[in-house]
DRENDO-1510 file (C-alpha; in Angstrom, 1 decimal, always signed):
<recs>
REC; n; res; u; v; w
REC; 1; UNK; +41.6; +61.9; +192.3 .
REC; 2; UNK; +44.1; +62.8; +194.6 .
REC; 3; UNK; +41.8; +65.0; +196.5 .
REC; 4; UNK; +39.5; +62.4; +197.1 .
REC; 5; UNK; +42.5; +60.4; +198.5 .
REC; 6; UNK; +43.5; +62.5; +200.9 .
REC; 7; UNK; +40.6; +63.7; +202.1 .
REC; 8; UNK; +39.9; +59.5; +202.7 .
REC; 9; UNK; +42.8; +59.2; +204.8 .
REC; 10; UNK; +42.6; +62.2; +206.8 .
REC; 11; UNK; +39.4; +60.9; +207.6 .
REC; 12; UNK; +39.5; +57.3; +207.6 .
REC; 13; UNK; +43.0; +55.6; +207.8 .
REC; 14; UNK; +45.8; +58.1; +207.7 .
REC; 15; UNK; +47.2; +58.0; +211.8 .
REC; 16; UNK; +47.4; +61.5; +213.2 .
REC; 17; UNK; +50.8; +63.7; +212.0 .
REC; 18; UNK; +51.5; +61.4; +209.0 .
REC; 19; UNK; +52.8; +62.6; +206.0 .
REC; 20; UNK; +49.7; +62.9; +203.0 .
REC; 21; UNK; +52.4; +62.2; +200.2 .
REC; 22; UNK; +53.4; +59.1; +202.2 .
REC; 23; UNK; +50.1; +57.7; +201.8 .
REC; 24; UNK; +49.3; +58.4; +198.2 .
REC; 25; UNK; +52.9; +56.8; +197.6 .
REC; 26; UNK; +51.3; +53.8; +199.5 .
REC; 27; UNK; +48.5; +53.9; +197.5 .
REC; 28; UNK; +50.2; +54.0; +194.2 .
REC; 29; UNK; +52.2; +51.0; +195.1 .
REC; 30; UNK; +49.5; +48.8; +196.5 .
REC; 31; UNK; +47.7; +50.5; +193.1 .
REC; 32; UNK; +50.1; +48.8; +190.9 .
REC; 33; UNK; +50.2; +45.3; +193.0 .
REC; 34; UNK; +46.8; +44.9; +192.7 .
REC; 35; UNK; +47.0; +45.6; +189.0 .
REC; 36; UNK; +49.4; +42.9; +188.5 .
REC; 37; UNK; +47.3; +40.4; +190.6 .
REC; 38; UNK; +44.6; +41.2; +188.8 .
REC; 39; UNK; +46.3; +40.8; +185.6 .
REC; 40; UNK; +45.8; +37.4; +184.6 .
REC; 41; UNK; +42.2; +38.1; +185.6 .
REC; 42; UNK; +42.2; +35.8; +188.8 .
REC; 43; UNK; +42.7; +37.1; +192.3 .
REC; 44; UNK; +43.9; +34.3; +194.2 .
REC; 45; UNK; +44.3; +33.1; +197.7 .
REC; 46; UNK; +48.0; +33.2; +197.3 .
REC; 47; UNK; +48.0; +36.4; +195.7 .
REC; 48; UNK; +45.7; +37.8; +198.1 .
REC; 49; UNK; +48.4; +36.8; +200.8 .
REC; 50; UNK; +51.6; +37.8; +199.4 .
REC; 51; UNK; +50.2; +41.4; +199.0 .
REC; 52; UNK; +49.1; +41.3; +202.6 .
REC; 53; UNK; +52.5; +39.8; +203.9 .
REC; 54; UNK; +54.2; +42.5; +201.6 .
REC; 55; UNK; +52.3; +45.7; +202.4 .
REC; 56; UNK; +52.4; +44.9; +205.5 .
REC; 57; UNK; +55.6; +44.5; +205.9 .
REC; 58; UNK; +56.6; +47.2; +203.8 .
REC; 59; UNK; +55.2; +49.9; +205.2 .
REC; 60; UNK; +54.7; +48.4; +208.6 .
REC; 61; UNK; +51.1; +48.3; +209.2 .
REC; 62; UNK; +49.0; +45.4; +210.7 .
REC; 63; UNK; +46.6; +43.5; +209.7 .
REC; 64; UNK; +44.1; +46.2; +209.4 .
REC; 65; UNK; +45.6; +48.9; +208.4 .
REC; 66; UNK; +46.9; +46.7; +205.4 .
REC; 67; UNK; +43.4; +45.9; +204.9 .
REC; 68; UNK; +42.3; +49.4; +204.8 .
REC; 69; UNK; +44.9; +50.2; +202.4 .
REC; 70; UNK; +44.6; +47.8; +199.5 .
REC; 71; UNK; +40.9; +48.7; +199.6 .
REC; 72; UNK; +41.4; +52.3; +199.3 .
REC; 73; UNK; +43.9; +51.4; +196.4 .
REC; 74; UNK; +41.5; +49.0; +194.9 .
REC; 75; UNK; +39.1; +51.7; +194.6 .
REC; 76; UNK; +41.3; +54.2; +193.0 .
REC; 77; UNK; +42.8; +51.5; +191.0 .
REC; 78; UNK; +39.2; +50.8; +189.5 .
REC; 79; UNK; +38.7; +54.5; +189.1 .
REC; 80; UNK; +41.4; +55.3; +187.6 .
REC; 81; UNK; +41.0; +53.7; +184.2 .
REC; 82; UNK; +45.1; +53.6; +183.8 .
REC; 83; UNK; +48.3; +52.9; +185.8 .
REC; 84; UNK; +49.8; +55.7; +184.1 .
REC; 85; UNK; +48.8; +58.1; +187.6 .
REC; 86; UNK; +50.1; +55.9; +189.7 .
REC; 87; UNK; +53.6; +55.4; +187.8 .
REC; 88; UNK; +54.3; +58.9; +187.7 .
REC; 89; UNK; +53.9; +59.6; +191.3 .
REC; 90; UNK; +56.1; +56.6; +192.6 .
REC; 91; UNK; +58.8; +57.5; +189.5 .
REC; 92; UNK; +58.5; +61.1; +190.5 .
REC; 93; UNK; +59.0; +61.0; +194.2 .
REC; 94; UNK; +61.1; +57.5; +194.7 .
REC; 95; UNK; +64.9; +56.8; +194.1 .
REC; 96; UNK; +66.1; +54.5; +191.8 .
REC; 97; UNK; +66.7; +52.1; +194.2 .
REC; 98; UNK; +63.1; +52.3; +195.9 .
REC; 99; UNK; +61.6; +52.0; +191.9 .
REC; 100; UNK; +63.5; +49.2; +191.5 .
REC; 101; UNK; +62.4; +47.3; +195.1 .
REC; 102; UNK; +58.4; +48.1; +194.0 .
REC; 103; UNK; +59.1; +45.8; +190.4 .
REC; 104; UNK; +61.0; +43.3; +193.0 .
REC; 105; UNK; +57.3; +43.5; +195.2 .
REC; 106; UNK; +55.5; +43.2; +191.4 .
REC; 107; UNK; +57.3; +40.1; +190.7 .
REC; 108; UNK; +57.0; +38.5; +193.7 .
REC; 109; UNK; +53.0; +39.6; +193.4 .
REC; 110; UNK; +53.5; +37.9; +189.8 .
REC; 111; UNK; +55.4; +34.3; +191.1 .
REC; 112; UNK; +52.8; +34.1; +194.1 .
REC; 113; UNK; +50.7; +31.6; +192.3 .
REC; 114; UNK; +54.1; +30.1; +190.5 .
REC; 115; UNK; +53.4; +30.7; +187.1 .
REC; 116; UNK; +53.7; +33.4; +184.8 .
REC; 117; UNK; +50.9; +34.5; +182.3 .
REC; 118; UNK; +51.8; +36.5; +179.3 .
REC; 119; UNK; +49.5; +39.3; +180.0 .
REC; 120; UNK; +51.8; +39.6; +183.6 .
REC; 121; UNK; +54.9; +39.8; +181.6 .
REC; 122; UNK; +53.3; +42.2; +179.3 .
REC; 123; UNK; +52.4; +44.4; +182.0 .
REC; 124; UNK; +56.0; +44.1; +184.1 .
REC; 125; UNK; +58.0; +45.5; +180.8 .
REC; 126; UNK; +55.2; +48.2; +180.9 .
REC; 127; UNK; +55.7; +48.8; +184.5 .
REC; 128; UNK; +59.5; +49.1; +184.0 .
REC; 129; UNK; +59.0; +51.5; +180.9 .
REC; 130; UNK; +56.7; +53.6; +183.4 .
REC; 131; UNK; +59.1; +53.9; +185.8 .
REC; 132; UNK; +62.1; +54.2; +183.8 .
REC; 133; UNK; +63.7; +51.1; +184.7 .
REC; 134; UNK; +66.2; +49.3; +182.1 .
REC; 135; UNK; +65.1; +46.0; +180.3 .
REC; 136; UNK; +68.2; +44.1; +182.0 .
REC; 137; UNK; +67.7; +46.0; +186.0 .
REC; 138; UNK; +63.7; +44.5; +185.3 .
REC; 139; UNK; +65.0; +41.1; +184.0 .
REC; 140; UNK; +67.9; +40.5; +186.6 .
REC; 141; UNK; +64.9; +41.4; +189.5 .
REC; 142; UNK; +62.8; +38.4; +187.6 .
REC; 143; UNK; +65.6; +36.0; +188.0 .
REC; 144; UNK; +66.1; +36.9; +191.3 .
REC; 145; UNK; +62.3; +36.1; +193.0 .
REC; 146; UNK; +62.2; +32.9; +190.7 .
REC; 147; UNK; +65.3; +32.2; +192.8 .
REC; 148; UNK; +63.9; +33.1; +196.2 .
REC; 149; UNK; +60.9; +31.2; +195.2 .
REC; 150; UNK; +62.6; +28.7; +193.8 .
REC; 151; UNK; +61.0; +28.7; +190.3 .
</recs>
């Protein structure tokens, strides 16, 4: 899988001298955010634009390079047949601190449409347990973007 991911990016979106493991790192988190939008099984408008805001932001890329992205990851995402992959690369190669600001981009990927299903909250406590985040760090995050969102 991986192969076929960076031989995509050298070719079609990585930007000359960047960093291969920087872009699979992209594409496992924007991997796992599109797994949680599609979790409920309903991509929305509002999900569709909180990922964009967030990716963009995140990894400062505009509008079509954050395009570009979420498509690549979409298409692993569907190839992959688990999140398991995806997990293990972000927990391998990110701090705690960066693990724990991806669940704060899932939630916020959760609370975009303002509710939460239980197959989203199913799929956070899995998220945490893949990237070996305590049950209170995950639940304090929660909290927190209800807050911001006012929820």
């Amino acid at each position: 899988m991986f192969g076929s991911l960076k031989s995509f990016f050298q070719d079609n979106v990585a930007p000359a001298g960047q960093d291969d493991d920087v872009h699979r790192l992209q594409v496992a988190t924007c991997a796992l955010l599109l797994e949680v939008a599609y979790a409920d099984d309903e991509y929305t408008a509002e999900e569709v634009d909180t990922i964009m805001v967030l990716v963009g932001k995140r990894f400062g890329l505009d509008k079509e390079e954050t395009s570009d992205l979420l498509h690549v990851a979409d298409e692993e995402r569907k190839r992959s047949g688990d999140l398991y992959q995806f997990a293990r690369l972000i927990n391998d190669s990110f701090t705690r601190e960066r693990k724990l600001a991806v669940l704060e981009l899932l939630w916020q990927v959760v609370y975009s449409d303002g509710v939460l299903e239980a197959h989203e909250d199913a799929l956070m406590h899995k998220m945490s347990t893949l990237l070996s985040i305590r049950n209170d760090e995950l639940m304090a995050l929660k909290i927190r973007v209800k807050l911001d969102k006012g929820l």
